[in-house]
C-alpha positions in Angstrom: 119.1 97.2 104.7 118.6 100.0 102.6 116.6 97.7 99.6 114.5 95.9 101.6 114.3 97.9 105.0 112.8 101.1 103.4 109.2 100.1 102.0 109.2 97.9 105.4 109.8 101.5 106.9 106.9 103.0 104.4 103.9 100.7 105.0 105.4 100.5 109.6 105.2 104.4 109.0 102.1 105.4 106.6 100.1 101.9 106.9 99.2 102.3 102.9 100.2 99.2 100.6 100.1 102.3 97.4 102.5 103.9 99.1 104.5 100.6 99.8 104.7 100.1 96.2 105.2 104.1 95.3 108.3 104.3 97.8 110.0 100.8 96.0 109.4 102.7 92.4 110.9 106.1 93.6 113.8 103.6 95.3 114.9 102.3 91.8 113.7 105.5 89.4 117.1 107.7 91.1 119.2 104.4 91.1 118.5 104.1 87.5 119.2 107.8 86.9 122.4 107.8 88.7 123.8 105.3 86.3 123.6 108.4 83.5 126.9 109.2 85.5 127.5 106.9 87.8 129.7 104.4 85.9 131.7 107.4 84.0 132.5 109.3 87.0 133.9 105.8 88.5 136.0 106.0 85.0 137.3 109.1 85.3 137.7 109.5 89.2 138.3 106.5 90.4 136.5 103.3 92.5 137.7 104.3 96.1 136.9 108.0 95.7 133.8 107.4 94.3 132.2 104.8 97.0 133.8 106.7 100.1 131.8 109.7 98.8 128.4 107.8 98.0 128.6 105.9 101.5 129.6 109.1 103.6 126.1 111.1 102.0 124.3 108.0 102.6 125.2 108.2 106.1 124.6 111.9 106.4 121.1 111.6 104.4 119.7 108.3 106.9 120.9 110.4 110.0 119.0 113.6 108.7 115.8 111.5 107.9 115.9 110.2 111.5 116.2 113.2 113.3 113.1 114.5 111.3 110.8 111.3 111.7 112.0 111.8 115.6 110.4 115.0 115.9 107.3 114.4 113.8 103.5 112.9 114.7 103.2 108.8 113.1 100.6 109.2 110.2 101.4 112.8 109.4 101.6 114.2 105.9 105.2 115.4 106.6 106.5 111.6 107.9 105.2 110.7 104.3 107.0 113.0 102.2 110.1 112.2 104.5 110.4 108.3 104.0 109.5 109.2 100.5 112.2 111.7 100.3 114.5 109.0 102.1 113.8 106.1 99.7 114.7 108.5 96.8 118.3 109.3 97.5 119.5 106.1 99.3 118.4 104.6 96.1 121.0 106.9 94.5 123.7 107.1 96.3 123.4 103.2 96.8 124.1 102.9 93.3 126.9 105.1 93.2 128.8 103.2 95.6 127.8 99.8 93.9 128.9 100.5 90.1 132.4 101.7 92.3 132.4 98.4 94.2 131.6 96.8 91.1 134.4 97.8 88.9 136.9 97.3 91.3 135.4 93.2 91.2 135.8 93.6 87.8 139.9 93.9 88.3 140.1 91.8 90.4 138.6 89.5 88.0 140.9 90.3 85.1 144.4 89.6 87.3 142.5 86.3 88.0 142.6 85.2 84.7 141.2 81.9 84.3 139.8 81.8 87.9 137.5 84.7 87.5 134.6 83.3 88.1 136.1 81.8 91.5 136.5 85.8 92.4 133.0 86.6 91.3 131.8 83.8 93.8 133.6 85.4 96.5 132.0 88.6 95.8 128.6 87.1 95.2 129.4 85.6 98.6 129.9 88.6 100.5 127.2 90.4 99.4 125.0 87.7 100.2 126.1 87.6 103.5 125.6 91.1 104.0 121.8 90.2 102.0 121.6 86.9 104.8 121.8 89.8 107.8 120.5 93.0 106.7 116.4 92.1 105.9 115.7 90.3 109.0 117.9 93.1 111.4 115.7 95.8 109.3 112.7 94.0 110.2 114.1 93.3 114.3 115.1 96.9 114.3 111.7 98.3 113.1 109.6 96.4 115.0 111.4 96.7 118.4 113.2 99.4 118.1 111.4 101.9 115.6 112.8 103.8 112.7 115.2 105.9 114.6 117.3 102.4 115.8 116.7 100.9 111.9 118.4 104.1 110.6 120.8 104.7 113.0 122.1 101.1 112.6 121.8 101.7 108.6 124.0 105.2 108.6 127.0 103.3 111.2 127.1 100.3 108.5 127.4 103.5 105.8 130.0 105.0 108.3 131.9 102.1 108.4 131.8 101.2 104.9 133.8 104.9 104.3 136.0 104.5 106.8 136.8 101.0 105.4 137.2 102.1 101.9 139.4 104.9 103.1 142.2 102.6 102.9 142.0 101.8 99.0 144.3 103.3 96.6 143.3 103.3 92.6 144.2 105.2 89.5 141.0 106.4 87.2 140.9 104.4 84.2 139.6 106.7 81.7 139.3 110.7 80.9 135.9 109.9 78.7 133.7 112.9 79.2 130.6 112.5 81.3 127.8 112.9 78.4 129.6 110.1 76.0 129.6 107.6 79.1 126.2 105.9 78.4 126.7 105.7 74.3 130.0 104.3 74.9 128.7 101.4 77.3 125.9 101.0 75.0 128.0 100.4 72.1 130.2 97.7 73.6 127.2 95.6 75.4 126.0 95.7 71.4 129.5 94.7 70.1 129.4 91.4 72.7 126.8 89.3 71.9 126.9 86.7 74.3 126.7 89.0 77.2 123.9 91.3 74.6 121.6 88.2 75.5 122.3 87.2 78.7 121.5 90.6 79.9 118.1 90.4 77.5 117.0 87.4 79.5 118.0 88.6 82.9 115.9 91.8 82.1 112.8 89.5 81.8 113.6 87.3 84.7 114.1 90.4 86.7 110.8 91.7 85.9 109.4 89.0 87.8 111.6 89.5 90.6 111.4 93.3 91.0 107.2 91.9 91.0 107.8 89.9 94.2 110.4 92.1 96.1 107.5 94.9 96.0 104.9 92.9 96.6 106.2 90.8 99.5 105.6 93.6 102.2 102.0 93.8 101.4 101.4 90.3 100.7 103.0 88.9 104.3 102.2 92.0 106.2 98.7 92.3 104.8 97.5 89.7 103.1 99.1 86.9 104.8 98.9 89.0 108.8 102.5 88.3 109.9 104.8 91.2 110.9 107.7 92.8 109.3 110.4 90.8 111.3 108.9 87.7 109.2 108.9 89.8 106.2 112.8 90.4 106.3 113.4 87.0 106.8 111.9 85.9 103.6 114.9 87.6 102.5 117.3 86.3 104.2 116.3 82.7 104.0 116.3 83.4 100.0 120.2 85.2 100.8 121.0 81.7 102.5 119.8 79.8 99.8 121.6 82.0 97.1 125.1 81.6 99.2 125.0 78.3 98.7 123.7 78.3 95.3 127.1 80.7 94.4 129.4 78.5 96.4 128.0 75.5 94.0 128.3 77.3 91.0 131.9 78.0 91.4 132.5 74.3 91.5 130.3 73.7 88.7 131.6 75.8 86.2 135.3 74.5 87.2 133.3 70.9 85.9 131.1 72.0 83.6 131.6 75.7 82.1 129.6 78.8 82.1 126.8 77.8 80.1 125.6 74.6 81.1 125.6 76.0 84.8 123.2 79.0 84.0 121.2 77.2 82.3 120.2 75.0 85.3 120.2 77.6 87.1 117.9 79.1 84.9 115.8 76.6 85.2 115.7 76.4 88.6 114.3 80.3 89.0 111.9 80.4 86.6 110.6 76.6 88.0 110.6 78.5 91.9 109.0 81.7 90.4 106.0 79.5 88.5 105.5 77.7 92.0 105.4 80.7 94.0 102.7 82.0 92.1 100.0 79.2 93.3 101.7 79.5 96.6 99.3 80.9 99.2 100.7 80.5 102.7 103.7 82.1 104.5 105.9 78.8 104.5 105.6 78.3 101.1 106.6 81.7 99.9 109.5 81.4 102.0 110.6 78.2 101.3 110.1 79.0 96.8 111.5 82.4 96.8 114.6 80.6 98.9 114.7 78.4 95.7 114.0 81.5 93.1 117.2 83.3 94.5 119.3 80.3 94.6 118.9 79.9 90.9 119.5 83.8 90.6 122.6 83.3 92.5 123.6 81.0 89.8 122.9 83.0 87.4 124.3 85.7 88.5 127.9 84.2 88.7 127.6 83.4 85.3 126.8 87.1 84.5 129.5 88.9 86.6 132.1 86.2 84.9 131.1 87.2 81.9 131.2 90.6 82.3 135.1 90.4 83.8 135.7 88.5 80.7 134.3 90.7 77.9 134.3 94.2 78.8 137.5 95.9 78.0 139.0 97.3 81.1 139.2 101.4 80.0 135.3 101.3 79.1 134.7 99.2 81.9 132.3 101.0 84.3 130.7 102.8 81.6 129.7 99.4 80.4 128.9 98.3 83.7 126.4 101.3 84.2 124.4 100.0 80.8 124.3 96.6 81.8 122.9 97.4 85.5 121.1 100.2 84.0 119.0 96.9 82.0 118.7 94.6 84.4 117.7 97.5 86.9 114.9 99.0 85.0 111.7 96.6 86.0 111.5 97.6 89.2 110.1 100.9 89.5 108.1 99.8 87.1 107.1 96.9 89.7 106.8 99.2 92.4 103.9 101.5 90.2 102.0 98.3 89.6 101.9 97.6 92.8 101.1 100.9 94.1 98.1 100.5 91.5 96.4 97.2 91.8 94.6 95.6 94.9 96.5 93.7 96.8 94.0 90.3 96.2 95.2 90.9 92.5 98.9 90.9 92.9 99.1 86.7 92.6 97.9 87.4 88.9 100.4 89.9 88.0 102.8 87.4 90.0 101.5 84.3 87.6 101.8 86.7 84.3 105.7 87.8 85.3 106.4 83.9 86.3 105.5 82.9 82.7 107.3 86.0 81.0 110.5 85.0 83.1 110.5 81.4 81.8 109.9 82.4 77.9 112.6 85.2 78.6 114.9 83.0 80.2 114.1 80.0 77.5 114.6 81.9 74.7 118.2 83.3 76.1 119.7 80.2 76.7 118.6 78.9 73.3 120.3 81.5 71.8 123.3 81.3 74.0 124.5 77.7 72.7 124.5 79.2 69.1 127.2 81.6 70.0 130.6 80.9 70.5 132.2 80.0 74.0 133.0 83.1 75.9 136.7 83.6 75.6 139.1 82.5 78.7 141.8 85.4 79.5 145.4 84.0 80.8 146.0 84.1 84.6 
């Protein structure tokens, strides 16, 4: 809710694509930030302490923004700088409590052994559930309801997610100090170099997803006339599709390994992201970014696997944090471009990203069969 339902809550409140695109680039530009700490506080303090904290401020900081946009004229300067404001920290403190929920996946995956990547689906699955749900009720809550009843609903699910995590017991796993957290992740990713060049090729196939998720409010709520309700279910249709796509990648890599499977699944996103370039009607977008995040979803069980195989357990979250830090830093940069070209332009920069993604992804998976297979730790 809080990725996709805030620059829906942007262009409902301000009616400006620009600031559409500004409000997803000031959405990722904190969440990058965070992960200067975010992964060595999760180290030092803990998983549980660490995402009760993140998901109780959320809560607090979407029930704040509400009551202000509640007493405040639609269109006026200070509803701007609020939802600005807004999309800020949720982007931070969303990232604290996902580097937390992320390392505790991460043990879970070790004391799996051999059937780690059967946990990752799992995971994948559940946040891909939560992904199926949360863009369309954004969109029904915004449209129906307003921006009080789409925040309220986003601060209970924050609410809930502390009171749930209450319950979760966990020893820190290192006393590295705060300032070494980032060289220390940095140096491991550069000691592995399997998961050194998966991350390189998901960085370019993210660029051309961080292009789309920016662009897709203006394109179906402008360009293409349909309202935000069908803009949120472009994402959820593409969360379907990728639920499926994780639940067939677990069986695939029990067949066929790790590499084989992302590399159809590479193909398969950077095929959907080609199409969707040429596509110019709301169907087809919905129906080929559905396909683009299947092959994601694939690819991203082969990342998370990889990452519970490699990363040595005490550096863990620091490495985590460089790795997300990567794959995490073309979209702000997607949100400026498309807070600075017209929106008749944006299939162009769409077509450009579609053809960096398959050379990026290409190019990876070349190298990837070079290496050695990525090693297998006992149950």
């Amino acid at each position: 809710m809080a990725t996709y339902g805030i620059p829906l809550l942007v262009l409902a409140t301000t009616g400006s694509a620009a600031l559409t695109g500004l409000a997803f680039a000031l959405e990722w530009v904190p969440r990058i930030a965070a992960f200067t700490v975010a992964g060595t506080l999760v180290d030092r303090h803990g998983t549980a302490r660490v995402f009760r904290a993140a998901c109780l401020a959320r809560a607090l900081t979407v029930l704040a923004a509400a009551g202000v946009l509640a007493t405040l004229d639609a269109g006026s300067p200070a509803v701007t700088a609020t939802v600005m404001l807004l999309a800020a920290s949720t982007g931070i403190l969303t990232e604290f409590s996902y580097v937390a929920a992320e390392t505790a996946g991460g043990a879970a995956s070790r004391s799996a052994g051999s059937q780690a990547h059967r946990v990752q689906s799992v995971l994948l699955g559940i946040d891909q559930t939560a992904m199926l749900t949360g863009p369309l009720v954004s969109g029904l809550l915004l449209e129906h309801g307003g921006p009080t009843a789409m925040l309220g609903t986003l601060a209970a699910f924050s609410l809930l997610a502390t009171a749930l995590g209450s319950g979760t017991r966990n020893a820190p796993t290192s006393a590295a100090p705060a300032q070494g957290g980032l060289r220390t992740g940095w140096a491991t990713l550069r000691s592995l170099p399997a998961l050194a060049w998966l991350v390189a090729g998901l960085v370019v196939s993210n660029t051309a997803i961080a292009l789309l998720q920016a662009a897709m409010p203006v394109i179906v709520v402008t360009e293409l006339g349909h309202s935000s309700t069908d803009a949120g279910l472009i994402w959820s249709a593409a969360a379907a599709a990728s639920l499926l796509a994780i639940t067939a990648a677990r069986r695939a890599i029990d067949r066929w390994d790790l590499w084989p499977v992302g590399a159809a699944a590479a193909a398969l996103a950077a095929g959907a992201t080609l199409a969707v370039a040429q596509a110019d009607t709301y169907r087809g977008y919905l129906l080929l970014i559905a396909i683009l995040m299947a092959g994601e979803g694939g690819l991203t069980v082969v990342l998370r696997t990889l990452r519970s195989h490699l990363i040595p357990p005490d550096v863990f979250g620091s490495t985590l944090a460089v790795t997300i830090l990567l794959l995490l830093l073309p979209f702000p940069a997607a949100g400026l471009l498309v807070a600075a070209i017209p929106p008749a332009q944006l299939g162009h920069a769409v077509t450009a990203a579609a053809l960096l993604q398959a050379a990026g992804l290409a190019a990876a998976f070349i190298r990837l069969r070079t290496l050695p297979a990525p090693p297998t730790p006992a149950p």
